[in-house]
N, C-alpha and C positions, 0 to 999 in steps of 0.2 A: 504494500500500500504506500501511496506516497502524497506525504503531506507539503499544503504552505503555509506558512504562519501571518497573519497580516494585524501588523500593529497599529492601530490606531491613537491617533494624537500627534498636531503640529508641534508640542513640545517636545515630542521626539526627534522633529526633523529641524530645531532650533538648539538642539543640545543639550535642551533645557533638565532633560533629565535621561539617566542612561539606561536602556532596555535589556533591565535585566533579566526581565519575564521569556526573552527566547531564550537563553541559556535554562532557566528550569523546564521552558516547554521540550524543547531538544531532548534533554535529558530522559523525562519523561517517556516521549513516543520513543526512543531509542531503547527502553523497558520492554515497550509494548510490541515491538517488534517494527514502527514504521518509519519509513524512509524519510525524511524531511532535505528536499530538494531548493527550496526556497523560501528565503524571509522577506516581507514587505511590508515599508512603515509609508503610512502615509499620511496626510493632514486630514482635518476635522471639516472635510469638503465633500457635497455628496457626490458630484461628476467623479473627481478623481476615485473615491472612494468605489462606487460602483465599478470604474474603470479596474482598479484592482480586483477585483471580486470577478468579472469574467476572464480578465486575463490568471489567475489563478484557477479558475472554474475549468479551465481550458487544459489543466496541465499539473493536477492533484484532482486526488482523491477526497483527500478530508482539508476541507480549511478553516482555519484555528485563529479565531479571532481575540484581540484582548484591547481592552479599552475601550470607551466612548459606550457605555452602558449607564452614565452616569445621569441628572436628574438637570441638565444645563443643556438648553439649546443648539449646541455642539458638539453635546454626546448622540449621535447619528448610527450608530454599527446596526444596530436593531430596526429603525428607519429604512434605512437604505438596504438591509439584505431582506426585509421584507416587502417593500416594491419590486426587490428582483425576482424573489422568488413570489409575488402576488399571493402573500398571504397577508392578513391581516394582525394587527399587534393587538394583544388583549391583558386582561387586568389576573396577573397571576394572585389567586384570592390571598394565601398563605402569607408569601412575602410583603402582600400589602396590610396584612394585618401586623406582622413584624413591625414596619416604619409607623404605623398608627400608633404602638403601645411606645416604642422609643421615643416620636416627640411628644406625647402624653405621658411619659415617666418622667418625664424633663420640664413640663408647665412650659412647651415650646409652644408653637401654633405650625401646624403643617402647612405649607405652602402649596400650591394644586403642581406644581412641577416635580415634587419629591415624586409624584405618584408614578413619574416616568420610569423610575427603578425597579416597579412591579412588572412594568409589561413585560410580556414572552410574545415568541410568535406564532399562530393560533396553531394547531397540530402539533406543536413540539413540546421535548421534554425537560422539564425545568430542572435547575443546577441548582441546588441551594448554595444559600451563602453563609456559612457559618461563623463568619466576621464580620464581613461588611452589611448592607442592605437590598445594593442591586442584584436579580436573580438572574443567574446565566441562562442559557438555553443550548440544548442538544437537539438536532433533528438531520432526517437524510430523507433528500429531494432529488426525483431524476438520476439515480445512484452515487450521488455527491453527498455527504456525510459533513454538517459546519457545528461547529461550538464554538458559543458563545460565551469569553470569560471578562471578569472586571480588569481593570488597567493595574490597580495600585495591588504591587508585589505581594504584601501579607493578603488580601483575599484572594488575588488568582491562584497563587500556591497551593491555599487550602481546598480551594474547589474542583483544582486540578488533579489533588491527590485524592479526592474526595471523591465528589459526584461526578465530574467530568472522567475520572478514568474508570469508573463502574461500568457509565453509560459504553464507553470506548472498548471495555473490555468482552462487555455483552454483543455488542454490535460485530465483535470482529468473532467471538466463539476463540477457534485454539489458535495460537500462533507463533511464530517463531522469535520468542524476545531475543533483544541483542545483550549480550556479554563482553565486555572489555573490561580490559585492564591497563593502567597507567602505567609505561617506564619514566623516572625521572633520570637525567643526566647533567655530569659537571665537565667542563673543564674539554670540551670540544664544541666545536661550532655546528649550526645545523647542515653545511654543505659538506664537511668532512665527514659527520654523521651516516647521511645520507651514502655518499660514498660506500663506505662499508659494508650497507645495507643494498645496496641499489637491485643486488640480483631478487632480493626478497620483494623488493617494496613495486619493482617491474614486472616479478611473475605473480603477483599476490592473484591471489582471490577470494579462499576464504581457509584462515585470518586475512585480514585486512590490516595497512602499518599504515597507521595516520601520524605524520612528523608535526610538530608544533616547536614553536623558539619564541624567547623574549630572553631578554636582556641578560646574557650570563649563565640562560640555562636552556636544554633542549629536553622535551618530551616525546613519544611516544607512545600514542594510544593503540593497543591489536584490540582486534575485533573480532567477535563471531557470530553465526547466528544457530539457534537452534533450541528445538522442544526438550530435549532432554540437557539438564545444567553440566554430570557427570560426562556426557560427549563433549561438551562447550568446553570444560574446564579440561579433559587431555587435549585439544587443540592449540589450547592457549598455551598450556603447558610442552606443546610440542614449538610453537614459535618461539616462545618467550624462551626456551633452554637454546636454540641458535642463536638468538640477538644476547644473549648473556656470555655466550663463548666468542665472540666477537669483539663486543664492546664490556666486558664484565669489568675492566679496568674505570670506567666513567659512568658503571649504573649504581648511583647510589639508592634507589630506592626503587621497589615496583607496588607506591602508591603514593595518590597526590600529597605529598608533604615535600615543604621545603629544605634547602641539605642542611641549613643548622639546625633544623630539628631533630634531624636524623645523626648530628652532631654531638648534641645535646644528649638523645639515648644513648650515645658508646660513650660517654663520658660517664655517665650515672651508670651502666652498664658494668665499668673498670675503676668504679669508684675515683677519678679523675677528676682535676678541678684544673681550670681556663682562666688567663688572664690573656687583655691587652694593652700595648701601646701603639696611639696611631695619633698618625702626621697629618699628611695627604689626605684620609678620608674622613678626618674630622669626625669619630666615634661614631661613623655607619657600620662598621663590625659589630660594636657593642648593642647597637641599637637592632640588628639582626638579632643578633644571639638571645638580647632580652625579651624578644618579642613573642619565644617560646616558653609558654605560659611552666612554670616552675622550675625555670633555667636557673632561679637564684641558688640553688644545690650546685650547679657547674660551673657558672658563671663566678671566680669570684668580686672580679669589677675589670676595669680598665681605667685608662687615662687619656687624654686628648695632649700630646707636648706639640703644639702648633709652632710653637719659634722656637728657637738656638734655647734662650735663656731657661722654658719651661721642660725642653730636653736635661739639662743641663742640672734643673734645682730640682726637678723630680724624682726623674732617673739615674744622674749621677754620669751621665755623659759628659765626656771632658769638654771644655772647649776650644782645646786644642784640637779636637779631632772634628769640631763643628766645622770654626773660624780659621782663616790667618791663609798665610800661605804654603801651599803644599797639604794641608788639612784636605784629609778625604769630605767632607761635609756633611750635611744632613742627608741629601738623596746619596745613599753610598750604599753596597753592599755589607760594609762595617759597622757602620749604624746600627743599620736594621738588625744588625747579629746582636749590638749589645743592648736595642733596645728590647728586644725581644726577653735577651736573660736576666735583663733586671727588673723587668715587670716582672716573671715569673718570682726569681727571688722576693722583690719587695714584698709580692701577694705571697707567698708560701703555697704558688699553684704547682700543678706536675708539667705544665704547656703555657709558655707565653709566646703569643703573636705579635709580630710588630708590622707597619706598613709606614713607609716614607715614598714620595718622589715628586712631579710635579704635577698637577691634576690641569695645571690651567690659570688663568689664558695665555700666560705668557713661560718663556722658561724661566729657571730659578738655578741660581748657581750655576749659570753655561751651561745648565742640562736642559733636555729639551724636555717639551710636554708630553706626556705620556708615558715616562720613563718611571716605576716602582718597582724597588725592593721590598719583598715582606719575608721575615725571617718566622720560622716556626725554631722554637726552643723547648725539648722534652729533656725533664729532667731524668742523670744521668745517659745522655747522650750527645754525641755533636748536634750543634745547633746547623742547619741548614737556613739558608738565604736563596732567595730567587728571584730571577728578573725579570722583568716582563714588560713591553712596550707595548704600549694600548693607545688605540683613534676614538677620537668621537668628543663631544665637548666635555665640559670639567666635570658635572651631573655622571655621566654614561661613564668615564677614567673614574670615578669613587667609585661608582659601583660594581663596572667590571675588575676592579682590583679588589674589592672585596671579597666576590666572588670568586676570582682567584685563590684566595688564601684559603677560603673553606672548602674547596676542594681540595687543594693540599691536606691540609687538617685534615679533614675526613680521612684521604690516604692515608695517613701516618697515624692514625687512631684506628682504622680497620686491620692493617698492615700489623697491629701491633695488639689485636685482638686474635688474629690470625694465629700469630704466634705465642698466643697463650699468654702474653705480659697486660697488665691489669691492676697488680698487686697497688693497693695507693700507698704514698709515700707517705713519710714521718715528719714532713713540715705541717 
C-alpha cells in the first residue's frame, strides 16, 4: 500500500513551526507495513488545497491528512475533502457534547465556530480525540482510504496511536509490518561509508540499507518486511553481521543513541571516571557528555582554559611552552599531551581529554584554521595526541572536533574493555 501524507497549515510553509507530525506519521505506517512515497505541506487555501488532494488521489492509496481541523475559518481539510468527495459535513453528536461540558466547566460561553471541531464527514468513521476537542475522521471512497488527524503534535500522536491505527489496522486485515534496525557510526564520512558498503547497498532488496549523515556522524537504517518477527529478525541479523565485519571498527552502537552515551555506559561499565580540558571548543565536550542524563557518576567535570594565562593558572602549563620564542604554543601537539594529564591528575579521573587548535575565523599563532590537537590521557598508560584538520566554519571545527575525540574515546575505552582492563583506580 502506498501512502501521502499532506500537511496542512501556511505556518508550515513560513517556518513558523517544524512538522514534526510526519516523522511520527512515517514511523507509524512503517509499523503497519505501508509505503509512504510522498509528503505534502500546503497552505490554508482551498484551490491549492484541493489541488493537492487529487494530485495525491492520483498516486496513493491512503492519504493522511493533519491539520486544519480546527474551529477558525482556515481550518479547511474537512471542507474541502468533503466537496471533493461530495459528501456532506455533519454534527459528530459525542465530541460535540465533549466541547459543551469543557466551556460549561469553565463558566466560558461557546462561540457557534467551536462547533466546527465536531463535524465529521457524513459516512465516515470518527477518530476520537482523547486530548484535544476536534474529532478526526476515517473513511475509504472509490478504493482510496483518507484520515483525518488534528495539527498540534500531543493530539495527532495520541489519535494516531489510538483510533486512527485501529481503524488502519482493521481496514488492511494481515500485513506485512516493517522491521528495522539503527546502525550508528563514528569517525568516517558518509561517502567512504558508502564505499564499503556499495556492493550491498546496489544489490539490496530485501534488507534494505538506508544511509543517513549529519554532522560528525553517519547512520544506517536495514530494513525488512515480513509477517513472521523471528524471519525479520534472522534477516536482519544476517545483514547487520556483514556491515559489522566491514565496518565493526566505526559501529559504535546498533540503536538510536548518541556515542557519548554509549560512552558514558563503558565508563560506568569499568567503573571509570572522565575529565576535560578544552580550548578550541569552549566546553562542547563537556556539554555533550553532561547531556547524558546520570553522567555525573562518569563525568567528573572539566575546564574551559580559553587563553595562555587560564592554561597556565589552572593547569599548570608552563608559559614557557605557551609564549616566547621557539615555544611550541597552545595549538601544539604538546599541549594537548599535558593538558590532557593534568586535568586527569587535578580530577583524580582514570581519562583526561584535552582539545586545543584554531576553530576560526582567522588563524592563531601562524597556525591555520582548522588545525586540532586532542590528546586522550589513560591512567597508567602513554598519553596519545592526535591531529586533525577540519573545513567548515568555526560552529561545524567545534563540533566536528568534538566529535573526533569521542570516537577516539570510545576506541580506547572498548579496546580496553576488550581486553578485560576495567579495574578502577585508587585516586
Amino acid at each position: 500500500m502506498r501512502a501521502e501524507m499532506i500537511a496542512v497549515g501556511t505556518e508550515l510553509l513560513l517556518g513558523q513551526i517544524v512538522n514534526t507530525n510526519a516523522r511520527d506519521i512515517s514511523r507509524k505506517l512503517a509499523e503497519l507495513g505501508i509505503d509512504v512515497y510522498f509528503q505534502t505541506v500546503v497552505g490554508d487555501n482551498r484551490q491549492r488545497l484541493r489541488q493537492a488532494i487529487e494530485i495525491a488521489r492520483s498516486r496513493a492509496d491512503l492519504l493522511l491528512f493533519t491539520g486544519g481541523l480546527g474551529p477558525t475559518q482556515d481550518d479547511l481539510t474537512k471542507d474541502v475533502l468533503g466537496e471533493y468527495l461530495n459528501r456532506k459535513l455533519i454534527i459528530h453528536e459525542p465530541s460535540m457534547a465533549v466541547i459543551e461540558e469543557m466551556f460549561a466547566s469553565r463558566g466560558i460561553e461557546m462561540v457557534e465556530s467551536n462547533r466546527r471541531q465536531a463535524l465529521m464527514l457524513e459516512d465516515s468513521h470518527p477518530l476520537e480525540n482523547t486530548v484535544g476537542l476536534a474529532v478526526g475522521n476515517a473513511l475509504e471512497a472509490d478504493g482510496t482510504m483518507y484520515i483525518l488527524l488534528p495539527g498540534p503534535p500531543r493530539e495527532m500522536k495520541a489519535m494516531l496511536e489510538g483510533a486512527a491505527s485501529e481503524w488502519l489496522t482493521a481496514m488492511l486485515g494481515e500485513s506485512r509490518p516493517l522491521y528495522s534496525r539503527l546502525l550508528k557510526f563514528a569517525g568516517i564520512g558518509e561517502s567512504s561509508l558508502e564505499e564499503r558498503l556499495i556492493d550491498l547497498i546496489q544489490g539490496q532488496s530485501d534488507p534494505t540499507l538506508a544511509p543517513y549523515a549529519k554532522e560528525g556522524e553517519v547512520a544506517i537504517r536495514v530494513s525488512t518486511k515480513s509477517t513472521d518477527p523471528a524471519e525479520a529478525d534472522g534477516r536482519l541479523d544476517e545483514a547487520i553481521g556483514e556491515i559489522r565485519r566491514r565496518l565493526g571498527d566505526h559501529l559504535y552502537a546498533e540503536e538510536d543513541v548518541p556515542i557519548e552515551e554509549v560512552i558514558v555506559r563503558l565508563l560506568r561499565a569499568s567503573r571509570r571516571r572522565l575529565a576535560s580540558a578544552e580550548s578550541c571548543s569552549g566546553g562542547l565536550f563537556a556539554e555533550l557528555v553532561t547531556s547524558v542524563p546520570g553522567s555525573s557518576g562518569e563525568f567528573v567535570g572539566g575546564v574551559v582554559t580559553y587563553t595562555n594565562e587560564m592554561k597556565h593558572k589552572l593547569l599548570g602549563i608552563p608559559m614557557e611552552q605557551l609564549e616566547g620564542e621557539g615555544a611550541p604554543g597552545a595549538v601544539s601537539e604538546s599541549t594537548a599531551a599535558m593538558m590532557a594529564e593534568r586535568v586527569m591528575d587535578i580530577a583524580g579521573a582514570d581519562y583526561g581529554i584535552s582539545l586545543t587548535g584554531v576553530a576560526g575565523p582567522a588563524p592563531s599563532e601562524g597556525k591555520p584554521v582548522g588545525l586540532v590537537y586532542f590528546g586522550i590521557a589513560e591512567r597508567g598508560k602513554d598519553t596519545v595526541v592526535h591531529t586533525t584538520h577540519l573545513s567548515g566554519d568555526r560552529s561545524s571545527i567545534r563540533l566536528r572536533a568534538v566529535k573526533a575525540v569521542l570516537y577516539r574515546l570510545w576506541q580506547s575505552l572498548r579496546n580496553s574493555s576488550d581486553n578485560g582492563v576495567g579495574e578502577p583506580s585508587e585516586s
